[in-house]
N, CA and C of each residue as an Amber inpcrd file, in Angstrom:
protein
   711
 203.9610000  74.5380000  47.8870000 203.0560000  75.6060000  47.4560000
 202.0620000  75.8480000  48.5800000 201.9760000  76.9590000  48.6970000
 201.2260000  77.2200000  49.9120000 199.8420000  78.1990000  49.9550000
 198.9610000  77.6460000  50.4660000 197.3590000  78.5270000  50.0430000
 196.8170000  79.0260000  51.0570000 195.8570000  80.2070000  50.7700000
 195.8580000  80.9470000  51.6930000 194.0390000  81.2140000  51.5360000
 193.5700000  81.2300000  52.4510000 192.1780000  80.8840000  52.8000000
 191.7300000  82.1420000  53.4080000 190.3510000  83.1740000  52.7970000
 190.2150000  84.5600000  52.6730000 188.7890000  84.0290000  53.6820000
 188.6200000  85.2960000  53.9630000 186.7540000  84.9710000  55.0110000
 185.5310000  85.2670000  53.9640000 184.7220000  84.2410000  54.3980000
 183.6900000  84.2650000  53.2880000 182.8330000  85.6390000  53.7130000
 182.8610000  86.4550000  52.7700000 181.3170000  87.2390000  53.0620000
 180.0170000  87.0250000  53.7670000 179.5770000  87.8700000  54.4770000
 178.3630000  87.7180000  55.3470000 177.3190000  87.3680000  54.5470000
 176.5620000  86.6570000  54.5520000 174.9550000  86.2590000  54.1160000
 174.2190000  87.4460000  53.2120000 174.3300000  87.1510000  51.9750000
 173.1180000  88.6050000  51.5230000 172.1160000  88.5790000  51.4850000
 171.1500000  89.6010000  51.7360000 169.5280000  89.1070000  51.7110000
 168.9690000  89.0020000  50.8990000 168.4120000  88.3490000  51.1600000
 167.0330000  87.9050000  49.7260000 166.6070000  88.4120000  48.7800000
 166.0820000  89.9150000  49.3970000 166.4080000  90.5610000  47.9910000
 167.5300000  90.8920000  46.8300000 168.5680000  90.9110000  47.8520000
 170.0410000  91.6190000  46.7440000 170.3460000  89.9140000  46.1900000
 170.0200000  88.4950000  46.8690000 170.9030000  87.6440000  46.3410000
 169.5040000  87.4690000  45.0270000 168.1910000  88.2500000  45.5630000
 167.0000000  87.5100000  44.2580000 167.4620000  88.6280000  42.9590000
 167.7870000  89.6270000  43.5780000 167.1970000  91.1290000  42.6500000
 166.3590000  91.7180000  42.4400000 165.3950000  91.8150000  43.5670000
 164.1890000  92.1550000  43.5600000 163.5240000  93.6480000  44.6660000
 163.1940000  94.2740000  43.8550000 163.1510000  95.7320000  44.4580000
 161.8150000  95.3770000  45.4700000 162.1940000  96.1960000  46.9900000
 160.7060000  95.9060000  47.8320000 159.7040000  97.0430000  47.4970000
 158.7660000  96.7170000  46.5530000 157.8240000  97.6090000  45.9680000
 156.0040000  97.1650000  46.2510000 155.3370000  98.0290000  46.7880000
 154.2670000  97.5210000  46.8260000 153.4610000  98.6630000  46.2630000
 152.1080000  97.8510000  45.3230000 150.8230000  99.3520000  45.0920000
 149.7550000  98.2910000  44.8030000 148.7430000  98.8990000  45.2360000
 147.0380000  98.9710000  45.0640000 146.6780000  98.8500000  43.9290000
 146.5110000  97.8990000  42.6190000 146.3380000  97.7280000  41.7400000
 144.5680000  97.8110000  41.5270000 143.7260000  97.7200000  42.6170000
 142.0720000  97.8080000  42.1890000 141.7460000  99.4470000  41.7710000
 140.9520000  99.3220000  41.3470000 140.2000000 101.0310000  41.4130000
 139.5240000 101.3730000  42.2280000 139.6410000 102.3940000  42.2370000
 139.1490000 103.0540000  43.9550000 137.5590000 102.4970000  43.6000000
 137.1740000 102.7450000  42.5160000 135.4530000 102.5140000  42.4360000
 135.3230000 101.3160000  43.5140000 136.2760000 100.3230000  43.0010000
 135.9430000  99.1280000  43.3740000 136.1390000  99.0110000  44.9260000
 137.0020000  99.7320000  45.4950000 137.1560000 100.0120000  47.3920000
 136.2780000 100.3680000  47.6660000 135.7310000 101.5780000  47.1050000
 134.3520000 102.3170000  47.3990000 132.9940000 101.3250000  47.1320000
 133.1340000 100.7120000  46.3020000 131.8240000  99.7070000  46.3310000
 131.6410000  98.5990000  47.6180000 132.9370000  97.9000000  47.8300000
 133.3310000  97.0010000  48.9690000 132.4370000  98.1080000  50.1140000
 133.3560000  98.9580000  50.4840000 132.9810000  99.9620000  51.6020000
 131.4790000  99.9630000  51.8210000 130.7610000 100.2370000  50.6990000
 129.2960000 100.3970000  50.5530000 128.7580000  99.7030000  50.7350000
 129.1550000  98.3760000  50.4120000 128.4910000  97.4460000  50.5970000
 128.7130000  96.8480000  52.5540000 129.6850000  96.7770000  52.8990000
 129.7540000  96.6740000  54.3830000 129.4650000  97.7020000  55.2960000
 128.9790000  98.5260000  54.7000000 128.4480000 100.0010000  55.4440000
 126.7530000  99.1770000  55.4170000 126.1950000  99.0490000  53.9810000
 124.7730000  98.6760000  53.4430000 124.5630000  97.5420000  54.5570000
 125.4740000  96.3350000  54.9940000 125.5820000  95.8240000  55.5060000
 124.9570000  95.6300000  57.4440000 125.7400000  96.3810000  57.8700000
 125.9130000  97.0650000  59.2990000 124.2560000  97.6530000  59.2140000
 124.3160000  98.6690000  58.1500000 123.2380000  99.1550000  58.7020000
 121.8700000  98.3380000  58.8900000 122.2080000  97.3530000  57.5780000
 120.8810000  96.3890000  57.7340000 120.8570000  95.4570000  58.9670000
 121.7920000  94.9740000  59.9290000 122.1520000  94.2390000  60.8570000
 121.5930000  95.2880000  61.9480000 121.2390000  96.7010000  62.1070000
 121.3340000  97.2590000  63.0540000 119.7910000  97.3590000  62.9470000
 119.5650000  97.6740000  61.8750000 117.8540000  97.5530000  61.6100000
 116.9880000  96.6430000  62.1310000 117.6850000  95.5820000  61.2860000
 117.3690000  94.3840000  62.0070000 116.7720000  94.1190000  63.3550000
 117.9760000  94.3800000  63.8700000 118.1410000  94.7170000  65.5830000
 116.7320000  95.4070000  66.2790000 116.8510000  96.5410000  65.9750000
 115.9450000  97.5290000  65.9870000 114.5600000  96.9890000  65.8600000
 114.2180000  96.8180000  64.8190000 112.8310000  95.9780000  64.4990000
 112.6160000  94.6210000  65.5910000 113.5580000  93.8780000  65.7860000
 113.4520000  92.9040000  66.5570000 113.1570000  93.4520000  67.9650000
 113.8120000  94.4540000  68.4690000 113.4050000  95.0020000  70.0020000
 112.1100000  95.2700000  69.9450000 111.8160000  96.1510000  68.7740000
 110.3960000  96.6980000  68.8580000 109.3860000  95.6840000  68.6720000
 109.4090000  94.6430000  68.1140000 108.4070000  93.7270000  68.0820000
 108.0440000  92.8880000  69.1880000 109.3300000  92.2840000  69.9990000
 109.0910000  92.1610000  71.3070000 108.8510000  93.0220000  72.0910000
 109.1400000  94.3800000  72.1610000 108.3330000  95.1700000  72.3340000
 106.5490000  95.3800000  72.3690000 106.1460000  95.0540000  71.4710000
 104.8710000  95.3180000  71.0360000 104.5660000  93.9570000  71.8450000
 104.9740000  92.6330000  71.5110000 104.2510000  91.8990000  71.9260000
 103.9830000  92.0040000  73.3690000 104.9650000  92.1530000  74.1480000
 105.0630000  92.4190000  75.7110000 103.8700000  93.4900000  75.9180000
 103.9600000  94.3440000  75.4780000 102.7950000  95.3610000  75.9290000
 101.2910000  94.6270000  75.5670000 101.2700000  93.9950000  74.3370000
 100.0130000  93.0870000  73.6600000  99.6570000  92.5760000  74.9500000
 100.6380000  92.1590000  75.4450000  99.8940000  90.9070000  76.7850000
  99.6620000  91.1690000  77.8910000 100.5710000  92.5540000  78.1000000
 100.2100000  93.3840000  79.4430000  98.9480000  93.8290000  79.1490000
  98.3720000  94.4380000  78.0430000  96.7750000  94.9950000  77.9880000
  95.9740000  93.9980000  78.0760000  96.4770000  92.5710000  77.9510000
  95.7230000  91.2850000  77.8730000  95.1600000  91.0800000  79.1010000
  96.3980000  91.3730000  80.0130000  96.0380000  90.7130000  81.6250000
  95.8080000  91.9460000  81.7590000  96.0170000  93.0960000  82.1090000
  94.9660000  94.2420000  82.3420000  93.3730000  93.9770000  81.7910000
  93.1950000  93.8860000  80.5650000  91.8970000  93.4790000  80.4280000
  90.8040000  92.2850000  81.4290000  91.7500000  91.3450000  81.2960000
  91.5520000  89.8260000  82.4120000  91.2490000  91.1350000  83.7720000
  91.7300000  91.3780000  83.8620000  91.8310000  91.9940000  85.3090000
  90.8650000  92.8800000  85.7650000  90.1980000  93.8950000  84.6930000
  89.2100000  94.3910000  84.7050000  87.9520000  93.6660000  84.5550000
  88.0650000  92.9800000  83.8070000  87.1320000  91.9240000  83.7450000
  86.3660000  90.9580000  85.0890000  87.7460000  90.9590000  85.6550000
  87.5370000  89.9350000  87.0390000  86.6620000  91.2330000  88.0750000
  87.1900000  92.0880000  88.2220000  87.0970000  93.6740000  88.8690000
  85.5810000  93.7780000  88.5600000  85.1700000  93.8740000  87.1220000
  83.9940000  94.4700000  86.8750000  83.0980000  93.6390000  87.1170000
  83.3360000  91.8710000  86.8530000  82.7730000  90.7720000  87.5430000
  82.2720000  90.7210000  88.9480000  83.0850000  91.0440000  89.9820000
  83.3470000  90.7450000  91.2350000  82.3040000  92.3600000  91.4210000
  82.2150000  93.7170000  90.6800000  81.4960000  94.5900000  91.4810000
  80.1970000  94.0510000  91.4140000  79.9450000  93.3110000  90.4370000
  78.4780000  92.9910000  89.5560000  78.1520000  92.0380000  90.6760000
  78.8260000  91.4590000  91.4990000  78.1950000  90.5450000  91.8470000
  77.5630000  91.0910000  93.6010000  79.1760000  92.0950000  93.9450000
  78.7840000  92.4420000  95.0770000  77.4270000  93.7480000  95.2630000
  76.7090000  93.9260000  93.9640000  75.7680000  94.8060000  93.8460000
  74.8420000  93.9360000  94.0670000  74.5820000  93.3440000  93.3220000
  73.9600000  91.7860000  93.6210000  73.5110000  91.3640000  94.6550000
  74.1240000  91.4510000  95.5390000  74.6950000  90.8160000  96.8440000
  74.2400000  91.6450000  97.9100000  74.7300000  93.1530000  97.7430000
  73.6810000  94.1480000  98.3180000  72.2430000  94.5400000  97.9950000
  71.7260000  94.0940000  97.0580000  70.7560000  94.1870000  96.8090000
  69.9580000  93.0860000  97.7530000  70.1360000  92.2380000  97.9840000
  69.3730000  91.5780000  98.7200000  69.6670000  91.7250000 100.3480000
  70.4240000  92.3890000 100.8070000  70.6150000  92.9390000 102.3720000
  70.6300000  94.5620000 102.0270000  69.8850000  94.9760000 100.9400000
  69.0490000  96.4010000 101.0780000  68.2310000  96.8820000 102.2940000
  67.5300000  96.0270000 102.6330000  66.6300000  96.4850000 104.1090000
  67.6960000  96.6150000 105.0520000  68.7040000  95.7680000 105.7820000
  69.7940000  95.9730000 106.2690000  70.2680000  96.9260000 106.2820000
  70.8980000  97.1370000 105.4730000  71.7540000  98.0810000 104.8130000
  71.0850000  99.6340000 105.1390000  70.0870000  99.6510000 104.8630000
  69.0390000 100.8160000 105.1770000  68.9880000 101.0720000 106.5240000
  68.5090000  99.7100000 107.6900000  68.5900000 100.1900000 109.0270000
  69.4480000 100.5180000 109.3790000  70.9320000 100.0890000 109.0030000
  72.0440000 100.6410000 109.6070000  72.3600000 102.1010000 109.1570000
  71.5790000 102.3990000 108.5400000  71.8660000 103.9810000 107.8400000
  71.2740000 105.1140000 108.5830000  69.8900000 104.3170000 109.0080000
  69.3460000 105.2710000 109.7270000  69.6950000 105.0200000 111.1130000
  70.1220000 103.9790000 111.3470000  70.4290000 103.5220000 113.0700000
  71.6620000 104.9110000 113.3720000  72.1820000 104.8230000 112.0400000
  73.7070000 105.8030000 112.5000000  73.0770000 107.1120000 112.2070000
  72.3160000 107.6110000 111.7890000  71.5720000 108.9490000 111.5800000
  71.0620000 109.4850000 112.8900000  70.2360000 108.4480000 113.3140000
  69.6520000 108.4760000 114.9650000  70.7720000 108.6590000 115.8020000
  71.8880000 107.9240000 115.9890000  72.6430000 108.4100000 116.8670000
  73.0640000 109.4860000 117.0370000  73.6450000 109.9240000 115.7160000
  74.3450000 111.4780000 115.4750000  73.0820000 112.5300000 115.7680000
  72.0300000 112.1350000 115.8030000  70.7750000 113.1040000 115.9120000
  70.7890000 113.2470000 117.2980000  70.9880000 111.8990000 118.1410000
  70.5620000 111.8160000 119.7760000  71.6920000 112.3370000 120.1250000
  73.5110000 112.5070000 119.9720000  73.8490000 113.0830000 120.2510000
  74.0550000 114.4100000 120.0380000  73.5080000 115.0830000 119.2690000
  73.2210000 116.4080000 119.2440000  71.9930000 117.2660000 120.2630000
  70.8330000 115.9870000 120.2260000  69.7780000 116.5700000 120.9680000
  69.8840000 116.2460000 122.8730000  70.7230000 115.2470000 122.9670000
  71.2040000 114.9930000 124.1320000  72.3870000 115.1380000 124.7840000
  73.2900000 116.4820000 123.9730000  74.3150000 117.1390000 124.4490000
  74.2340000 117.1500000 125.8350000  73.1880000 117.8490000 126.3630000
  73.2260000 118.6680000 127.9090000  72.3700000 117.3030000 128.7300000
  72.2590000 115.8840000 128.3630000  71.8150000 114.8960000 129.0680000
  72.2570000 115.1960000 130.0940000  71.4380000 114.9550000 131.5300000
  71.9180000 114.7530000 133.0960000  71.5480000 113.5170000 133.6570000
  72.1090000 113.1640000 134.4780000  71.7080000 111.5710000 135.1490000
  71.5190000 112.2960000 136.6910000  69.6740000 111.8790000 136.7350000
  69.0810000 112.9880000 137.9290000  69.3270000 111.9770000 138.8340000
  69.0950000 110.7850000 138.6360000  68.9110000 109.0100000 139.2930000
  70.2100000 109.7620000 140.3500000  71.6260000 109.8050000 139.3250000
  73.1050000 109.7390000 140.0520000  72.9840000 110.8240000 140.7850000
  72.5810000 112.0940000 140.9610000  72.4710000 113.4460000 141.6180000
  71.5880000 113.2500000 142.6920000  70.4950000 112.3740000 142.6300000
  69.3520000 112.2760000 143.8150000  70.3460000 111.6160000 145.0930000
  71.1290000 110.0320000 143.9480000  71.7530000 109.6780000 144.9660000
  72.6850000 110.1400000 145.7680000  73.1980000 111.1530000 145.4870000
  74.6930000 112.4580000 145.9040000  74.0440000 113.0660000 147.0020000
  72.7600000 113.7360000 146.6770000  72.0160000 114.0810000 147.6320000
  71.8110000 113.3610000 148.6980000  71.4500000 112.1850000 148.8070000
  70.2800000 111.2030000 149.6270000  71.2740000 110.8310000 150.5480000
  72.7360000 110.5020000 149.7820000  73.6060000 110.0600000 150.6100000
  74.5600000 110.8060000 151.5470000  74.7340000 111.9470000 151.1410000
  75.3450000 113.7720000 151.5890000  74.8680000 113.9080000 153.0420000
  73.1090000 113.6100000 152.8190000  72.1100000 113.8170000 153.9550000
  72.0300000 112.8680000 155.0840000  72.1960000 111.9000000 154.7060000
  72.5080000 110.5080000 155.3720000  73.8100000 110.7260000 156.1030000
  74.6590000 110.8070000 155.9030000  76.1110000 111.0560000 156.2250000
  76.2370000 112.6220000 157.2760000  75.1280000 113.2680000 156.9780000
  75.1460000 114.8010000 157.6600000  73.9670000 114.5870000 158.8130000
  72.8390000 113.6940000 158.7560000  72.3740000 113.1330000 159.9970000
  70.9680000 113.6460000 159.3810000  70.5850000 114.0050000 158.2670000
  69.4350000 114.8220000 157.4240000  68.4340000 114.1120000 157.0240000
  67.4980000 114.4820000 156.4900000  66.5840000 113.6100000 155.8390000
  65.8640000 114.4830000 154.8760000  65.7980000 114.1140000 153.6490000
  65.2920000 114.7750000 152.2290000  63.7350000 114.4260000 152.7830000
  63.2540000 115.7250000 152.2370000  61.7190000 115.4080000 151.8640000
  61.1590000 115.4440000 150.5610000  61.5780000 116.8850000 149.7640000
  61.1510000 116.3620000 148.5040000  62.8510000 116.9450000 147.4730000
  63.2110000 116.7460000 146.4010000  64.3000000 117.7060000 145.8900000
  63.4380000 117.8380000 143.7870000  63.3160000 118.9960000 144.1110000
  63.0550000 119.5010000 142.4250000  64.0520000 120.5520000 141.7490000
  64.1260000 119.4810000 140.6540000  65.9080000 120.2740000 139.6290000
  64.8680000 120.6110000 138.2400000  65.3380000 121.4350000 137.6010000
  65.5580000 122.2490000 136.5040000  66.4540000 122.3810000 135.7260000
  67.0550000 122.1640000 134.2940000  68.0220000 122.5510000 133.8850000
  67.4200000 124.0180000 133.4150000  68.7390000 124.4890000 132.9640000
  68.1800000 126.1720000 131.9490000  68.3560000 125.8860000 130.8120000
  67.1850000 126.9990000 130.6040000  66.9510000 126.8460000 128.7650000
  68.5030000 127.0110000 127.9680000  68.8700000 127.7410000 128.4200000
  70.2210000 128.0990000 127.8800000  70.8920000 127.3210000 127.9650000
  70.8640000 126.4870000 129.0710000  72.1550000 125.4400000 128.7920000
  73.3340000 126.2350000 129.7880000  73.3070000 126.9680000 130.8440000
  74.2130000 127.7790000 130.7470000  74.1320000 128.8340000 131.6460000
  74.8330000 129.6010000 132.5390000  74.6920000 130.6040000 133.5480000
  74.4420000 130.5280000 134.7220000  73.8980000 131.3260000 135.9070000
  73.6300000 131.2110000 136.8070000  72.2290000 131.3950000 136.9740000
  71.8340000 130.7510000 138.3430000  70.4960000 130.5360000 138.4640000
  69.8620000 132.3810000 138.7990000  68.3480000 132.6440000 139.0320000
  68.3640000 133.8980000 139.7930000  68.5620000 134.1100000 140.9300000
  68.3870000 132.5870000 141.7870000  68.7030000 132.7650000 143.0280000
  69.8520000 132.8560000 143.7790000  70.8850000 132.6810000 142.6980000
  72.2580000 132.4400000 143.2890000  72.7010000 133.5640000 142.0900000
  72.4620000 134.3900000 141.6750000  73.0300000 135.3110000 140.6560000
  74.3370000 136.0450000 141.2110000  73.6760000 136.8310000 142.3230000
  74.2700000 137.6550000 143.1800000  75.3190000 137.0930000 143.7350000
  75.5900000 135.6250000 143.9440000  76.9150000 135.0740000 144.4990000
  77.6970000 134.7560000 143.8500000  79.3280000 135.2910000 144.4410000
  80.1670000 134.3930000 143.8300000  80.1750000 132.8270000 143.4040000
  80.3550000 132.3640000 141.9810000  80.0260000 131.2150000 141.9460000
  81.4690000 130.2440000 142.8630000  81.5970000 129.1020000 143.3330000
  82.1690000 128.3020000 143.6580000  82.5180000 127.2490000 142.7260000
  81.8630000 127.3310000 141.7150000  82.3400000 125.8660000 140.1980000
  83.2670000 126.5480000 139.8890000  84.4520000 125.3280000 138.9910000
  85.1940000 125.4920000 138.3950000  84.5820000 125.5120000 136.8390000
  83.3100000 125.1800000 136.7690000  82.9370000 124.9320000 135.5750000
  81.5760000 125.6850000 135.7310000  80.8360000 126.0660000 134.6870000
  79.5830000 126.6860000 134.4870000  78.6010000 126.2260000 135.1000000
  77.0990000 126.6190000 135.2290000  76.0130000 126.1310000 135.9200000
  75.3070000 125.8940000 135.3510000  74.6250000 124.6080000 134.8390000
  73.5160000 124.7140000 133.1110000  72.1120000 124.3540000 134.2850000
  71.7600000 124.7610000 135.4640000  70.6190000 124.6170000 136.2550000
  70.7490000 124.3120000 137.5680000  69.5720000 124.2560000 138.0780000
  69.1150000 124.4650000 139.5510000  68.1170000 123.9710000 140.4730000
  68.7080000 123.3190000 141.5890000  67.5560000 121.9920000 142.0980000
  66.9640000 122.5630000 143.8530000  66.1430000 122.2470000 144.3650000
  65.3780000 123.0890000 145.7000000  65.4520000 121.7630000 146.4390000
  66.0720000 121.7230000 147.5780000  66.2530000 120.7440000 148.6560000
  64.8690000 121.2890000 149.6130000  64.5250000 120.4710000 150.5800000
  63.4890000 120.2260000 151.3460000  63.7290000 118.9520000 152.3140000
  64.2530000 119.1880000 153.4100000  64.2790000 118.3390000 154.6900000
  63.9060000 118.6820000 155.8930000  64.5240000 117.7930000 156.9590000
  64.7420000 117.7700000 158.0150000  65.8660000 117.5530000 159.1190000
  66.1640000 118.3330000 159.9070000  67.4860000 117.5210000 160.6260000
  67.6980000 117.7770000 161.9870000  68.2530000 117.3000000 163.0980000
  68.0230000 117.1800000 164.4520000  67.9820000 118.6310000 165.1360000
  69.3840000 119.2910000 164.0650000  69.6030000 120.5840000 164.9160000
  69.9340000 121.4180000 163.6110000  70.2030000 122.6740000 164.0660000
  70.8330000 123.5440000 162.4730000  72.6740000 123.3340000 162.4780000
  73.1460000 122.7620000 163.3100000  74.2350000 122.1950000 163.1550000
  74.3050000 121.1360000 161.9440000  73.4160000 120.1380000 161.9550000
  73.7420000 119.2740000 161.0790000  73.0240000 119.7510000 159.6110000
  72.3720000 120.6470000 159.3880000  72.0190000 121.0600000 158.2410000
  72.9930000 121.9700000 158.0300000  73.9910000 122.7340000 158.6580000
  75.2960000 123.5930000 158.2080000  75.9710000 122.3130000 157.5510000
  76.3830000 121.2360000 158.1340000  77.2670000 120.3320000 157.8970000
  76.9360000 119.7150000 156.9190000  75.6300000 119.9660000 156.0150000
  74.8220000 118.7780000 154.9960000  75.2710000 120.6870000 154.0340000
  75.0980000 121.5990000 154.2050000  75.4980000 122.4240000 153.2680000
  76.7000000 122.9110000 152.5260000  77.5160000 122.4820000 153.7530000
  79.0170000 122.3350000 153.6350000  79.6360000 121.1820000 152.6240000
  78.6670000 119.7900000 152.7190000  79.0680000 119.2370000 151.9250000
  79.0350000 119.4480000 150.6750000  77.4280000 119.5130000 150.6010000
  77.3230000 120.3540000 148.8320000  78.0460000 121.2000000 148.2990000
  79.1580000 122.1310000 149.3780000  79.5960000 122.7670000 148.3800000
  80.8950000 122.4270000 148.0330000  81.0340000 120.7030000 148.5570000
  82.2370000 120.7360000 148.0650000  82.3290000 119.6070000 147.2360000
  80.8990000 119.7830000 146.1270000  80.5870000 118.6780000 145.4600000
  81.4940000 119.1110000 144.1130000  81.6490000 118.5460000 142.9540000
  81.9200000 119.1400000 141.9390000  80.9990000 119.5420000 141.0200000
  79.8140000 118.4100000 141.1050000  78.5650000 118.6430000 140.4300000
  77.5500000 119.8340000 140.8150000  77.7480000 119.8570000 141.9310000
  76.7680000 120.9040000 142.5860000  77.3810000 122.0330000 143.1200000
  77.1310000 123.8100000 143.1580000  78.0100000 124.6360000 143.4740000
  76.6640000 125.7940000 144.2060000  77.3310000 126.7480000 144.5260000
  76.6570000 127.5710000 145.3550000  75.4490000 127.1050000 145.8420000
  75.3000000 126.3920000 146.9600000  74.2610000 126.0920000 147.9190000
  74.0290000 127.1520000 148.8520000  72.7260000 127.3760000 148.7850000
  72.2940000 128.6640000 149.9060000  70.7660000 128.0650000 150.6070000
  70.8350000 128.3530000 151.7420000  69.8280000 128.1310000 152.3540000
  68.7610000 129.4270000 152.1140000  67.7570000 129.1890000 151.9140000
  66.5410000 129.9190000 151.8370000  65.8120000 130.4920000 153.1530000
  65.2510000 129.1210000 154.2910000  64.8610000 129.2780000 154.9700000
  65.5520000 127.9390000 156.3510000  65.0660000 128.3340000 157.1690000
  65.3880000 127.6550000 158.1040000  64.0780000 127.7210000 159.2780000
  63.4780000 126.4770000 159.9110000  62.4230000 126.6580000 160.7810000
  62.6220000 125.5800000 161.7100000  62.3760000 125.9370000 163.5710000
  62.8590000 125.1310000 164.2880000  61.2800000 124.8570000 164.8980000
  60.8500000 124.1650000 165.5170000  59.8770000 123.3120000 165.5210000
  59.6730000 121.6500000 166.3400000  59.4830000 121.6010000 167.3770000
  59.6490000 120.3060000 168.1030000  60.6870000 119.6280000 168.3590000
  61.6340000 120.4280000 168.6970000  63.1760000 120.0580000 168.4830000
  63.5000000 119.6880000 167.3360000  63.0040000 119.7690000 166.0390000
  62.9830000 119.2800000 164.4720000  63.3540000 120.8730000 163.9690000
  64.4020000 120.4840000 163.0260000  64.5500000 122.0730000 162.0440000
  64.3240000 121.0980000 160.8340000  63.5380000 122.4650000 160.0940000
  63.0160000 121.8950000 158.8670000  64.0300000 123.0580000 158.0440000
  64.0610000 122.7610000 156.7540000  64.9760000 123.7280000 156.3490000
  64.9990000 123.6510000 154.7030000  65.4500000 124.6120000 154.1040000
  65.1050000 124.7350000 152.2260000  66.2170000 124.9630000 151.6540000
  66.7520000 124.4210000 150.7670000  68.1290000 125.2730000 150.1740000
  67.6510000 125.3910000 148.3280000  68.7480000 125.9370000 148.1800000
  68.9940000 125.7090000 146.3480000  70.3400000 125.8410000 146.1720000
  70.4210000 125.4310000 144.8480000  71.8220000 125.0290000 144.8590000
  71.9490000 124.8160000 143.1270000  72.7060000 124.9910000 142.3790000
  73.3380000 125.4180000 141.1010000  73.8950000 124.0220000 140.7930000
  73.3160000 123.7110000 139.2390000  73.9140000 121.9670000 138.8100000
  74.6230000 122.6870000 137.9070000  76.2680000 122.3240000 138.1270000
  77.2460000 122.5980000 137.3030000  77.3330000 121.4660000 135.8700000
  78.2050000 122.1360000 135.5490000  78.4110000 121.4760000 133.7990000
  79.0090000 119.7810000 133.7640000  79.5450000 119.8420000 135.0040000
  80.1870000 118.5680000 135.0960000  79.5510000 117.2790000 135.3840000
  78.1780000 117.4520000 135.7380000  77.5060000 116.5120000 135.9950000
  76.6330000 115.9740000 134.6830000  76.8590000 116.7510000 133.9010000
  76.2650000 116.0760000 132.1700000  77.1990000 114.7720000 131.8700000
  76.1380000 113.4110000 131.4040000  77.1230000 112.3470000 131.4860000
  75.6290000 111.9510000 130.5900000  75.6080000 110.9820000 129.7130000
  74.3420000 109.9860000 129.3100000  75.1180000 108.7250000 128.0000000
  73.9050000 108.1580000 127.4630000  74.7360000 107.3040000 126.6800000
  74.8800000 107.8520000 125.3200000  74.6940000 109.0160000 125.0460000
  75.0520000 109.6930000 123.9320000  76.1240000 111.0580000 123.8710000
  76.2310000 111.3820000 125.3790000  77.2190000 112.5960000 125.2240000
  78.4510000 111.8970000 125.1940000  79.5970000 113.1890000 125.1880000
  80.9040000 113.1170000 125.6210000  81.2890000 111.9000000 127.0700000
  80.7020000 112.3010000 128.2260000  80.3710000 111.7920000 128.9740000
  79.9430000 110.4620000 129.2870000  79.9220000 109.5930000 129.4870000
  79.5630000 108.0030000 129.9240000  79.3160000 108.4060000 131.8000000
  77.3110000 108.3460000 131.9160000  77.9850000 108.1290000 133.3650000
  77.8910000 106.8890000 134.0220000  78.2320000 107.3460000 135.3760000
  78.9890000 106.0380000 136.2820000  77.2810000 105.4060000 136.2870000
  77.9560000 103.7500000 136.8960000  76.8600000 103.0810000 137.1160000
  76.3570000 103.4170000 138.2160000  76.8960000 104.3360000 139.2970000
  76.0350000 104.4040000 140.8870000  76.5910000 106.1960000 141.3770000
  75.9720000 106.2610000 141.9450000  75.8380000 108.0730000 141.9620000
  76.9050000 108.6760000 142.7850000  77.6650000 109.4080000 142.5280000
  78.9920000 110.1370000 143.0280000  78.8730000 111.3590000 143.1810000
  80.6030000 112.2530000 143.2310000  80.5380000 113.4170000 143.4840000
  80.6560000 114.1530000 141.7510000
């Protein structure tokens, strides 16, 4: 007798070997989703509040303490002026001379704009003459009221400054020949301080010429310890 052996069927699944339909539903009431919801919404928002309030309070405090040390700070400030009033109050007399010391200056340089240094000009002269073989007898300078222009005696001439004429000085010597008083006039005019030199007179006399000039003090020779100017310690051109 002979048997005959069939293929087993493939595996059935779980459901067909249970009998069980794959069915799913939501058995709560929506109320009740909607309450959940509300409540983790109610949630969040109170967590965010939270939040919120917490920034702002550190907030507040931070600023609390910044007005703290601002205050400290004014305090120290309003301390420290109190004291340096204080403080000036008793170098008041001080304090005063230096007020007027600087008043005086600004006054002296206003009133000693057109300062001249006659000392440095005598010596320009003395030494001009010396060097030209001359000898000064007396020299009288003038500035002008004005500050400014030409003299009357030199009106009529072309001036020779590069700069204006604020006055005018009268030479009075002596010299061997009128050669060396040309050569003492020549120099002057090639002073910077001093410009149009003219002889007045000329007189010969025991082999001695005596002789007169004038001559125009230009702008450039203003120098003192209050102008623009600083002058030199020893007398130049």
């Amino acid at each position: 007798m002979a048997t005959t052996l069939m293929p087993v069927d493939p595996a059935a699944p779980p459901q067909r070997m249970i009998g069980l339909l794959t069915i799913s539903a939501r058995l709560l009431p929506p109320e009740v989703s909607d309450a959940r919801r509300a409540r983790r919404t109610r949630t969040w928002v109170l967590v965010v509040v939270v939040l919120v309030a917490c920034l702002c309070a550190a907030w507040v405090v931070k600023a609390q303490r910044e007005k703290q040390d601002a205050e400290r700070d004014l305090t120290a400030a309003t301390t420290a002026v109190t004291e340096l009033q204080q403080g000036q109050q008793q170098f008041g007399p001080v304090v005063k001379v230096i007020g007027e010391t600087t008043l005086l200056e600004k006054q002296l340089k206003t009133v000693m704009v057109n300062d001249l240094d006659w000392a440095a000009l005598l010596d320009t002269l003395r030494s001009l003459g010396t060097s030209s073989g001359v000898e000064l007898v007396s020299v009288s300078g003038k500035l002008s009221e004005s500050g400014g222009g030409a003299t009357a005696a030199t009106a009529t001439l072309p001036s020779t400054a590069k700069s204006s004429s604020i006055g005018s000085f009268t030479v009075t010597g002596t010299g061997p020949d009128k050669e060396a008083v040309a050569t003492y006039v020549d120099k002057l005019a090639k002073q910077t301080k001093i410009a149009n030199p003219y002889l007045t007179s000329v007189t010969t006399e025991d082999k001695l010429v005596t002789f007169s000039l004038t001559a125009d003090i230009t702008q450039a020779s203003l120098c003192g310890r209050f102008s623009a100017t600083k002058c030199p310690s020893a007398g130049g051109n």
